[in-house]
N, C-alpha and C positions, 0 to 999 in steps of 0.2 A: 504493500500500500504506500508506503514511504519513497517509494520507487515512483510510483505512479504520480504521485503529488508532485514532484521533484522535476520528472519530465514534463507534465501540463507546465509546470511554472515556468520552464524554461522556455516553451516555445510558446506563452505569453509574451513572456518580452520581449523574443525575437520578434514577434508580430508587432508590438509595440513599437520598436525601432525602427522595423521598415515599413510603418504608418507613417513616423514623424519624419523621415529620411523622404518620403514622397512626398510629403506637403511642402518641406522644405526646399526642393528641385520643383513644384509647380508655383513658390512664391516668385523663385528666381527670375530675372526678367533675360533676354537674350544679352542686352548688355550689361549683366551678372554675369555670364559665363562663358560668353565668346566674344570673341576678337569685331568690333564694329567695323562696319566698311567703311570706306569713304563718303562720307557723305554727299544728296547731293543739294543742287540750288532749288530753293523752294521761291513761288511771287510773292512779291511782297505788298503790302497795303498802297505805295506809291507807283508799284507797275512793275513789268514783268520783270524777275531777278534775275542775271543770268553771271555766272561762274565766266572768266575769261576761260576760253575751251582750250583743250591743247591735251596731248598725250601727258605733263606735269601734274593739271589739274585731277587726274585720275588716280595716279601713280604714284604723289607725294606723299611719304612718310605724316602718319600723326606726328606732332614735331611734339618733342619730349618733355620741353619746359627747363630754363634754368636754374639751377639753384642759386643762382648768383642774387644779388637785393641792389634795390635803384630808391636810395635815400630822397629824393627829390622827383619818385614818379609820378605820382597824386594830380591827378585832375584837377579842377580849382572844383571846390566845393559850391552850391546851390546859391550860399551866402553872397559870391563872386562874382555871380550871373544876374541874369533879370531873372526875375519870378516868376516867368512864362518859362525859362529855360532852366529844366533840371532832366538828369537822365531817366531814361523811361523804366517805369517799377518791372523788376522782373528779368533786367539785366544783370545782377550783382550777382546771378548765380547761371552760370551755362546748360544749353539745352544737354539732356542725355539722351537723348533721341538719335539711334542711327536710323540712315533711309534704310530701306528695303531694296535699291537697287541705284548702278553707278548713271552717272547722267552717259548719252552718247559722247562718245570721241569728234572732233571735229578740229576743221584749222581756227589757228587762232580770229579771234572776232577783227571786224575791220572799223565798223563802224562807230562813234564817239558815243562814249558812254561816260558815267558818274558814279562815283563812291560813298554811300552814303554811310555814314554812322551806324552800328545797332545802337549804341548807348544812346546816340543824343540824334536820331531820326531827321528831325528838321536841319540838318547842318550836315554840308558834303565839303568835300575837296574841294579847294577855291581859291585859284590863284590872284594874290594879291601884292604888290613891289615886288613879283620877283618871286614871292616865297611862298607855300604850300601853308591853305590855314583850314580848318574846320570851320565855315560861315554857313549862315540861315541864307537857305536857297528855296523861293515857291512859286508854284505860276505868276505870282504880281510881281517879281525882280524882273529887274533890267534886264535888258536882251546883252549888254555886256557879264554882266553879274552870271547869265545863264550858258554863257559861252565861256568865260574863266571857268566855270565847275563843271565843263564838258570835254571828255579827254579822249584820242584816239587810241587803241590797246593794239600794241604789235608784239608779233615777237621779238623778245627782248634782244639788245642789243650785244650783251656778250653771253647769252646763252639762249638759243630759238628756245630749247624749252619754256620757257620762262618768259616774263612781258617786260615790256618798257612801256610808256606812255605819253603820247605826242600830245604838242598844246594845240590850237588854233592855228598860231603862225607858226607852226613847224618846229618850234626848239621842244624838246627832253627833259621830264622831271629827272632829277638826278638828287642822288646827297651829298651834299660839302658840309664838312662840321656837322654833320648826323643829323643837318635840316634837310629838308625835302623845299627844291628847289627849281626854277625852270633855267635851263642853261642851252645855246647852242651844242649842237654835237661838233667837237674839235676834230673829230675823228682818233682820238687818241683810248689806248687798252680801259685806262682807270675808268675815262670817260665813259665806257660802252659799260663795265662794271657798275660801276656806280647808279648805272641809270636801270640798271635791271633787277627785278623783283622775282622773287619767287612763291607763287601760291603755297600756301600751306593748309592745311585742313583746322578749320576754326570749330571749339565747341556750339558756336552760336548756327544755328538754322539759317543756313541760305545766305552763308557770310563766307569770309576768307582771310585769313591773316596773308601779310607780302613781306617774304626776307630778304634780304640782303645778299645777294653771290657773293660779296667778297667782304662783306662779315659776317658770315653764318651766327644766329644766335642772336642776330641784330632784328626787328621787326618792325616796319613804319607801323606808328601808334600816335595817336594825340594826345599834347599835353600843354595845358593853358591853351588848347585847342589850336597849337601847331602842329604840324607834321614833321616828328623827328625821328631818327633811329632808338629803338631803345635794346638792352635786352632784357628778355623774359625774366622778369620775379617770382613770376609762379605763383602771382596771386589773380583774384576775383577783377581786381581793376582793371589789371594791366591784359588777360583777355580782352576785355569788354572795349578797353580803347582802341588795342590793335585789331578786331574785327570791324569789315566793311563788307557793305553788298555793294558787289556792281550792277547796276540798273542801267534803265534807258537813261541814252543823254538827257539834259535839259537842254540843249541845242544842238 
């Protein structure tokens, strides 16, 4: 009898265990237990979103995250801004949503498009003296106003995988002193470097972070709503700044 008690009990609890061992692999979600794809571009509330295309955009590593720290990377707070302008709720933490499948491969896009913020939505890329700023851009701006935040996406200049970005009158965003800046092309190596970006796969839905070829680890990000190289701290901020969606142009 002692025998008997002894085996029921035991394969009680093995039953037990592989009760709780299956509820615990049906809470799991896919991105609990396997490796996310790439994700892909989703539209957004201003109009259609589209990923610059390219055999990179598919293919790029999830980039790792620094552990390096950037004493001075901080956004200016809501205090800073006008009172219409603070970043949008729901930014401060990245989507966990992988797609369910890769966008198509295609050549890279020709036509002028714009980068807008996920954090701060009404403000895109917008050339101003020269230099690369996060400005409020909307159907009522200037037709100049909409033409500085409108940029042609090529294959990049020192790497076709990757992009460069043409202004209006032909010169090259590029970085000098880790601003983001419009410069003629001199034709020179650093030049064609400097002016080329690399997609990287952004926590944010239907966004994209852009590196640096020739300082890996470097990522255009805004701060006091310029456009400079930074690298990764590996925190909530400093995603949310360096993510953009490329949309239609404004011109």
């Amino acid at each position: 009898m002692a025998v008997l008690i002894a085996t029921a009990t035991a394969i009680a609890v093995l039953d037990s265990n592989t009760d709780a061992a299956s509820k615990n692999r049906a809470n799991h979600t896919a991105s609990d237990t396997d490796v996310p794809l790439i994700p892909g571009f989703s539209a957004s509330a201003g109009g259609s979103t589209t990923a610059p295309a390219g055999k990179n955009a598919l293919s790029s590593p999830r980039h790792s995250g620094s552990t390096s720290t950037a004493s001075d990377s901080a956004s200016p707070g809501p205090s800073e801004q006008g009172s219409d302008d603070k970043p949008v709720a729901g930014t401060t933490e990245p989507s966990q949503t992988a797609a369910s499948s890769k966008p198509p491969e295609s050549n890279p896009v020709s036509s002028r498009k714009s980068l807008q913020s996920v954090n701060y939505p009404n403000r895109y890329w917008h050339l101003s003296d020269g230099f690369v700023r996060l400005d409020p851009v909307d159907s009522g701006s200037s037709g100049s106003t909409k033409r500085d935040a409108s940029f042609k996406v090529v294959a990049g200049l020192g790497n076709s995988n990757c992009y460069s970005f043409a202004t209006a009158d032909g010169a090259y965003l590029r970085h000098r002193n880790f601003s983001l800046r419009a410069d003629r092309n001199d034709g020179s190596d650093l030049f064609r470097k400097d002016a080329t970006f690399c997609p990287r796969t952004s926590p944010y839905t239907g966004a994209v972070m852009l590196e640096s070829i020739n300082y890996p680890g470097r990522y255009l990000r805004h701060r006091n709503f310029q456009l400079r190289l930074d690298r990764d701290d590996n925190s909530q901020l400093f995603r949310a700044d360096s993510a953009f969606r490329v949309v239609n142009g404004w011109s």
